[in-house]
FIMAR-977746 format. One line per field, with one value per residue (C-alpha): residue in three letters; x, y, z. Coordinates in steps of 0.25 Angstrom, whole numbers. Each point is the difference from the previous one (the first is absolute). Layout:
N
res = [ALA; ...]
c1 = [X; ...]
c2 = [Y; ...]
c3 = [Z; ...]
***
This chain:
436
res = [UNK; UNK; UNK; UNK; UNK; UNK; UNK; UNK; UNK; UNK; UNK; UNK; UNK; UNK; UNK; UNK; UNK; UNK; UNK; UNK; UNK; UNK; UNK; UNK; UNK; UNK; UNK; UNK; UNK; UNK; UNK; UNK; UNK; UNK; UNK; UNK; UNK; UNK; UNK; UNK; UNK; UNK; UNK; UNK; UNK; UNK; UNK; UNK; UNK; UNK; UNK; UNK; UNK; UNK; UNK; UNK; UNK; UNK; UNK; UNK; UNK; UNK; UNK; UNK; UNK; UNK; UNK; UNK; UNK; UNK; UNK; UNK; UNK; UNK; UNK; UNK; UNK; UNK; UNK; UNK; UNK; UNK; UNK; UNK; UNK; UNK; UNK; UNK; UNK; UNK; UNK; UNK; UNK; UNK; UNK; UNK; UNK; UNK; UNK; UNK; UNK; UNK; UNK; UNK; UNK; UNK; UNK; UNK; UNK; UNK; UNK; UNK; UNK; UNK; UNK; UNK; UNK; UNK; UNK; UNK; UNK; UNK; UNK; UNK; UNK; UNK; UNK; UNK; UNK; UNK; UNK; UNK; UNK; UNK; UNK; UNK; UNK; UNK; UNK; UNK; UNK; UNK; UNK; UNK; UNK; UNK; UNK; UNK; UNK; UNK; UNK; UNK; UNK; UNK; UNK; UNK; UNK; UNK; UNK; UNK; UNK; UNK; UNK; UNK; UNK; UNK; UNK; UNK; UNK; UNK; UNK; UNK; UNK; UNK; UNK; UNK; UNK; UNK; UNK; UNK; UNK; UNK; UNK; UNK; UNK; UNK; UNK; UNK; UNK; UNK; UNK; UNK; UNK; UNK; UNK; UNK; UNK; UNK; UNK; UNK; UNK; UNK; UNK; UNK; UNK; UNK; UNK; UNK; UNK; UNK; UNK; UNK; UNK; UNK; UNK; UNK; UNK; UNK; UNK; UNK; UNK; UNK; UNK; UNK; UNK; UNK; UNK; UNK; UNK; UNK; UNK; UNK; UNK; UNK; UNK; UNK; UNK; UNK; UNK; UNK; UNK; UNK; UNK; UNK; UNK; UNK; UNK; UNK; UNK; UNK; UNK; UNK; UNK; UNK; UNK; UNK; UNK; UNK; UNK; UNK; UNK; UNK; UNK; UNK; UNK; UNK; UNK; UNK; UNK; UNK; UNK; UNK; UNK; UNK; UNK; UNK; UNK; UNK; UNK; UNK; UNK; UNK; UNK; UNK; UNK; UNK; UNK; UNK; UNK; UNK; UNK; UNK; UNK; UNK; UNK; UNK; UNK; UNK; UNK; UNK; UNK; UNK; UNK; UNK; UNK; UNK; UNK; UNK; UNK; UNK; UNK; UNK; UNK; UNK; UNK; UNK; UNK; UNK; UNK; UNK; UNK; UNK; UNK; UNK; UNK; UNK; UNK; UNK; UNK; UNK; UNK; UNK; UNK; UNK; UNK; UNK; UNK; UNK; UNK; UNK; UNK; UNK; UNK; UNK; UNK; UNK; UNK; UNK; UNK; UNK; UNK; UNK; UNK; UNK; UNK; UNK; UNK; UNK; UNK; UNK; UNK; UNK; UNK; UNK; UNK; UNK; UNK; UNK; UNK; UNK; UNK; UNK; UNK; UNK; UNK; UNK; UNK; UNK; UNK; UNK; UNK; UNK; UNK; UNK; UNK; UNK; UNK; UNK; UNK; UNK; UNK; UNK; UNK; UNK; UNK; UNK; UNK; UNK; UNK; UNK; UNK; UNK; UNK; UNK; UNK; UNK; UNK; UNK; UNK; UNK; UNK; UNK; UNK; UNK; UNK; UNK; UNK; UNK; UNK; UNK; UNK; UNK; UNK; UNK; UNK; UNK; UNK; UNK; UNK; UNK; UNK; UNK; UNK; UNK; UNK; UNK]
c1 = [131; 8; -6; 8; -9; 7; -9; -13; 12; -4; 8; -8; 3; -10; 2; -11; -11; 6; 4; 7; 2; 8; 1; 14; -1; 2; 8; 13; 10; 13; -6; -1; -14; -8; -13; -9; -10; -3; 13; 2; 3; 10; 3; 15; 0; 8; -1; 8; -6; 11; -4; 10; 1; -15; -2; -1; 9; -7; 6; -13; 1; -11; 3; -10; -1; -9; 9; 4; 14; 1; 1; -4; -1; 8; -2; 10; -9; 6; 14; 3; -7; -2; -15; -4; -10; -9; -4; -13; -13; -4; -12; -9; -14; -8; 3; -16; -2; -11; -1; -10; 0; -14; -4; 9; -7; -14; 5; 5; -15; 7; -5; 9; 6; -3; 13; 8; 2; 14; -3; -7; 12; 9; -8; 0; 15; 2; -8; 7; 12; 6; 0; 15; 4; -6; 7; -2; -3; -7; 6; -4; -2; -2; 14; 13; 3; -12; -2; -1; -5; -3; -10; 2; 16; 11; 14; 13; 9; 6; -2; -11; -11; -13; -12; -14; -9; -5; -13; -6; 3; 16; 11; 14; 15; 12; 11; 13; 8; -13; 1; -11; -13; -8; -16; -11; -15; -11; -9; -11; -10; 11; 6; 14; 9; 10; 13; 9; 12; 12; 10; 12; 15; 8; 13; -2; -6; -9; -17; -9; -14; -12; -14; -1; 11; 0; 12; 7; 15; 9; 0; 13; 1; 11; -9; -13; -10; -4; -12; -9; -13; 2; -10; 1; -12; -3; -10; -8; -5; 11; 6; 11; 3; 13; 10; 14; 7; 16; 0; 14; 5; -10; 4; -13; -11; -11; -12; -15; -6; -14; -5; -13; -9; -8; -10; -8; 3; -9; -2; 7; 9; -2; 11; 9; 10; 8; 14; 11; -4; 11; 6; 15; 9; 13; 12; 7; 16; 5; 15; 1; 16; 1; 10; -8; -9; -14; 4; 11; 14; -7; 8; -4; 10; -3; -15; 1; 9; -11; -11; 8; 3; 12; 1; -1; -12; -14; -9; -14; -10; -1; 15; -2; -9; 8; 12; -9; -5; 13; 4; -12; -4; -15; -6; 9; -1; -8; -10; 3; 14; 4; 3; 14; -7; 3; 9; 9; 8; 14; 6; -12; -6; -11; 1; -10; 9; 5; 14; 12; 3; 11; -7; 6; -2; -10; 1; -11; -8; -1; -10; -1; -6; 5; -12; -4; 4; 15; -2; -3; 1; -10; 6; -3; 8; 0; 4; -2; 2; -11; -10; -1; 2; 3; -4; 9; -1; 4; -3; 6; -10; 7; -12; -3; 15; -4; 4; -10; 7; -10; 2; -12; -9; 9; 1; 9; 0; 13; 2; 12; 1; 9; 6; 14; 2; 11; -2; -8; -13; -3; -15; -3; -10; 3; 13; -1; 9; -1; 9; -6]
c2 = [-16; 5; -6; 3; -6; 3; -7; 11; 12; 2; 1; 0; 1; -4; 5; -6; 5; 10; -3; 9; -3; 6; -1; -6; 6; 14; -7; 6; -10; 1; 10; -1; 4; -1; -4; 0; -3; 13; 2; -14; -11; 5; -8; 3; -4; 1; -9; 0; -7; -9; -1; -7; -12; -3; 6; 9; 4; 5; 6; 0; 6; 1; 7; 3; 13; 6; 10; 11; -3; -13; -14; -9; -12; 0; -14; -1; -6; 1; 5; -1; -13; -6; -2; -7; 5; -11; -2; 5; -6; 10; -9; 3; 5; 11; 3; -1; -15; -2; 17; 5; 16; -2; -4; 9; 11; -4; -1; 15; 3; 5; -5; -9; 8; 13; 9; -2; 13; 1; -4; -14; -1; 2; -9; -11; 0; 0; -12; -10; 6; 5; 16; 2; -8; 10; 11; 13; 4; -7; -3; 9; -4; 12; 2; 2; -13; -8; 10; 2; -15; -7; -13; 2; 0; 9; -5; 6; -13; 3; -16; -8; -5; -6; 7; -3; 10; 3; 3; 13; 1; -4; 7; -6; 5; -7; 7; 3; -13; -8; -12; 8; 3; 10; -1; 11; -6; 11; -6; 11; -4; 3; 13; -6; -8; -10; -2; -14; -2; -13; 5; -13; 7; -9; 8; -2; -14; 8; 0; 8; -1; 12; 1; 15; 1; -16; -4; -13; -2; 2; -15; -5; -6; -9; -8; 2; -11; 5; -7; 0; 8; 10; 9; 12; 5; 12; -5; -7; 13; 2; -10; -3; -14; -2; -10; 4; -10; 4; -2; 1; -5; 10; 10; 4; -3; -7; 9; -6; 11; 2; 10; 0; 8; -6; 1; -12; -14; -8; 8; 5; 11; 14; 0; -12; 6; -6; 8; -11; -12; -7; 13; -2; 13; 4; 0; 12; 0; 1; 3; 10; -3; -15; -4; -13; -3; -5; -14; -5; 1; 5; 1; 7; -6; -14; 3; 1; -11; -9; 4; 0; 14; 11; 12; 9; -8; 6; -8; -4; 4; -13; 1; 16; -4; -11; 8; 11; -8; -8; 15; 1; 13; -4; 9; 11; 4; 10; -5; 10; 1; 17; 5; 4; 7; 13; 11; 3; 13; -3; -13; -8; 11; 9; 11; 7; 4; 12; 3; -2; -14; -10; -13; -13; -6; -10; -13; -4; -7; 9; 13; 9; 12; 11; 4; 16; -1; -4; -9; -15; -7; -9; -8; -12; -12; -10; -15; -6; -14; 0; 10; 8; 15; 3; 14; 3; 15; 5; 14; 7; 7; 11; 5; -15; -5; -13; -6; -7; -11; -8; -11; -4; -2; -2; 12; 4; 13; 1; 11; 7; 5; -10; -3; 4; 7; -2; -16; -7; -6; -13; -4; -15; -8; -13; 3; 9; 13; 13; 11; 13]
c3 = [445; -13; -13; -13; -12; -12; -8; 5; -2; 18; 12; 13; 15; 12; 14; 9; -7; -9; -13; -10; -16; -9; -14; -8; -10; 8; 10; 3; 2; 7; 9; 15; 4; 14; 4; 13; 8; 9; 7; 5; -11; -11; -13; -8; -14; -12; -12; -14; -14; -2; -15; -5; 12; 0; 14; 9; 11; 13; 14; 9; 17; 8; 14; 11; 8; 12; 4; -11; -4; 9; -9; 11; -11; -15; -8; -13; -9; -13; -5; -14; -1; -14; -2; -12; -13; -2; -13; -5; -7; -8; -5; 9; 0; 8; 15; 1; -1; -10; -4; -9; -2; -4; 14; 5; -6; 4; 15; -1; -8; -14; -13; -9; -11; 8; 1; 11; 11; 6; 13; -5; -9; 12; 7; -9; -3; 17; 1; -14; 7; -12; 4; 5; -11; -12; -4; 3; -14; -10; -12; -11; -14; -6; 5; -7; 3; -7; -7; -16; -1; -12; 4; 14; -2; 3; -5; 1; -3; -13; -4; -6; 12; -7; 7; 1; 4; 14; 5; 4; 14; 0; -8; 1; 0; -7; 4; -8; 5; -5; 10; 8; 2; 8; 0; 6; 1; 3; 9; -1; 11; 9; -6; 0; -10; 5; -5; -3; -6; -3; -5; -3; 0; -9; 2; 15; 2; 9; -3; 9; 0; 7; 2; 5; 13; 1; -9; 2; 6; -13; -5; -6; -15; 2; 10; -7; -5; -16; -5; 12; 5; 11; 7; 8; 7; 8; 11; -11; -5; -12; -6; -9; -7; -9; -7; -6; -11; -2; -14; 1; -15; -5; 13; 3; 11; -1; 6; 6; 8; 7; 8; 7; 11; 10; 9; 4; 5; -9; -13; -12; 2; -4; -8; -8; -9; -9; -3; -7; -5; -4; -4; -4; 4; -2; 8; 1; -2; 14; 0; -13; 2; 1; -8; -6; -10; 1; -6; 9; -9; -11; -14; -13; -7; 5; 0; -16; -2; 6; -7; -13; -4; -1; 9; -13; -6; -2; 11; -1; 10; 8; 2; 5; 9; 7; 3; 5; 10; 3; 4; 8; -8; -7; 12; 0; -16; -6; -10; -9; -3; -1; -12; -6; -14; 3; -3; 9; 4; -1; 4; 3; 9; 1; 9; 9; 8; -4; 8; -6; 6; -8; -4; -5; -15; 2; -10; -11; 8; 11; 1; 11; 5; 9; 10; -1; 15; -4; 11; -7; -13; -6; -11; -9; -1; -10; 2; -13; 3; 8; -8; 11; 2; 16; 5; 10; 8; 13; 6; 12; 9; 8; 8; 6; -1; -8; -13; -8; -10; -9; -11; -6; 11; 13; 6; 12; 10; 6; 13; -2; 12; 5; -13; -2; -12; -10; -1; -14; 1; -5; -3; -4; -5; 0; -3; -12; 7; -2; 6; 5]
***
């Protein structure tokens, strides 16, 4: 018998009596493997993970021999055959119907609250059925990647995200595209932490969800349902519940998250965490070369005509503000504007560079400086109209082969080892363009 529950991340194969299980998460697929019983029955298996078609395709033989090297029966089960991924409910409770770790640990003799030896942990994980499916190592929150926190929070996204603080035993992560979120709980009784994550890709339309080695078949955008409640548990035990909201005038997401660790059937859970409520995050700018702005068509020119007002007019705040977020750029400006009240050099530069290297005259409104490693600028630059001064800098790092670019708060890395030298770069945002 061959069973492939995707759901339970298990493949198993049962001759007669014997039964061999193996996990899919370290399955190697696509390669053709044998199994036995004694020197009689063999089993020939290969599968592939068509991710992409929702299925799985499977070649299956099963040939009987009782003289070495004589097949006297070969059956052709299986050969290439589409087999397809059932969808999962990933609602579900424990695999121990009605669980309770308290009366689990009286029938093994062990005080509640009592720490936990690494055989009884063992133990335990074996019978919820959750041990292949953790990984390895636990995640550390003293590690780099949760680590310095502020309120249990570690962010990297350059952009505004409203955060309440976590409680003691979770810290989280936003990483640097900030439509993501990577949690680590302790759960001390059990000398471990657990990891989860959602991270929703807007560039990609592809969202991904994880508890531990359990994540979920990359869910497409285009077809998904935004406003409504999903769960995604791992055998009961973690639990992770969440809505998304495509705020897409504003362009940003709309964020409900809970996280919650249990262990008994009929009683609170040990832990219930609430990460976002209701927290609004920004979208990040996706294609920093698409030639269109943020409003569809937008014009400057026509823009100020309707509200009444000449391009060289001095504007009030309210008008400011509407073009900024016609342009789609309220998220990506500093709040403090960069300064152009200083003294410069020669030409509107100052030098830390001290080779003997030919800079351009910069205009009135423009400042910049030449890095002491003569291999980046940072400069100011003033848009009047729109009382804004916009910090611009790039600098080449030859050790790692990457560019950093910056304006304001959007940030890009660029790898330049595949980058072909001698051709401009053109950052945007929203559709203000500067040429590197």
């Amino acid at each position: 018998m061959l069973d492939i529950d995707s759901c339970k991340r298990n493949i198993s194969f049962t001759i007669e009596k014997l039964k061999f299980e193996f996990s899919s998460l370290k399955f190697q697929w696509g390669v053709k493997d044998t199994l036995k019983l004694g020197e009689v029955v063999y089993l020939d298996y290969s599968f592939d993970n068509m991710e992409d078609e929702k299925q799985f395709k499977v070649s299956l033989n099963i040939s009987v021999q009782f003289n070495p090297g004589e097949t006297m029966f070969h059956w052709v089960v299986l050969q290439d055959s589409p087999l397809p991924k059932i969808p999962c409910d990933w609602n579900t409770g424990f695999d121990i119907e009605g669980f309770s770790l308290e009366n689990w640990l009286e029938k093994v003799s062990i005080p509640s609250g009592q720490q936990l030896s690494k055989l009884v942990i063992a133990t335990l994980f074996e019978q919820l059925g959750i041990g292949r499916l953790l990984n390895e190592e636990s995640c550390q929150r003293s590690g780099s990647k949760y680590s310095p926190v502020l309120n249990g929070w570690k962010k990297t996204c350059p952009l505004d995200v409203s955060l309440t603080p976590l409680p003691s035993p979770v810290s989280c992560m936003i990483p640097s595209h900030c439509t993501a979120v990577y949690c680590c709980i302790d759960v001390d009784f059990l000398d471990r932490s657990f990891h989860a994550f959602l991270d929703v890709n807007m560039c990609t339309n592809v969202m991904t969800v994880g508890l531990e080695k359990l994540v979920i078949d990359p869910i497409n955008l285009l077809d998904y349902e935004f406003g409504t409640t999903k769960h995604f548990n791992l055998k009961g035990i973690l639990r992770i519940t969440y809505k998304i909201d495509d705020l897409q005038e504003e362009k940003k997401l709309r964020v409900s998250l809970n996280l919650s660790v249990c262990f008994e059937s009929s009683k609170p859970c040990l832990y219930d965490l609430t990460v976002f409520q209701d927290t609004l995050v920004p979208k990040p700018l996706c294609d920093w070369e698409a030639d269109s702005f943020f409003t569809k068509n937008f014009s400057l020119e026509n823009f100020m005509a309707e509200e009444g007002f000449d391009i060289n007019d001095i504007l009030p705040e309210d008008i400011i503000r509407k073009i900024i977020e016609q342009l789609g750029l309220s998220s990506y400006l500093n709040s403090d504007s960069c300064s152009l009240e200083y003294e410069p050099d020669k030409d509107g530069w100052i030098k830390g560079c001290f080779e003997d290297v030919i800079l351009p005259d910069l205009p009135a409104d423009a400042r910049c400086y030449f890095l002491s490693s003569c291999l980046g600028i940072d400069c100011c630059l003033d848009v009047d109209f729109l009382k804004h001064k916009f910090k611009a800098s790039f600098e080449l790092d030859t050790c790692h082969h990457q560019l950093h670019l910056q304006i304001d708060r959007y940030q890009k890395t660029l790898n330049l080892t595949d980058y072909t030298y001698g051709f401009p770069i053109y950052l945007e945002t929203g559709k203000k363009t500067w040429n590197f």
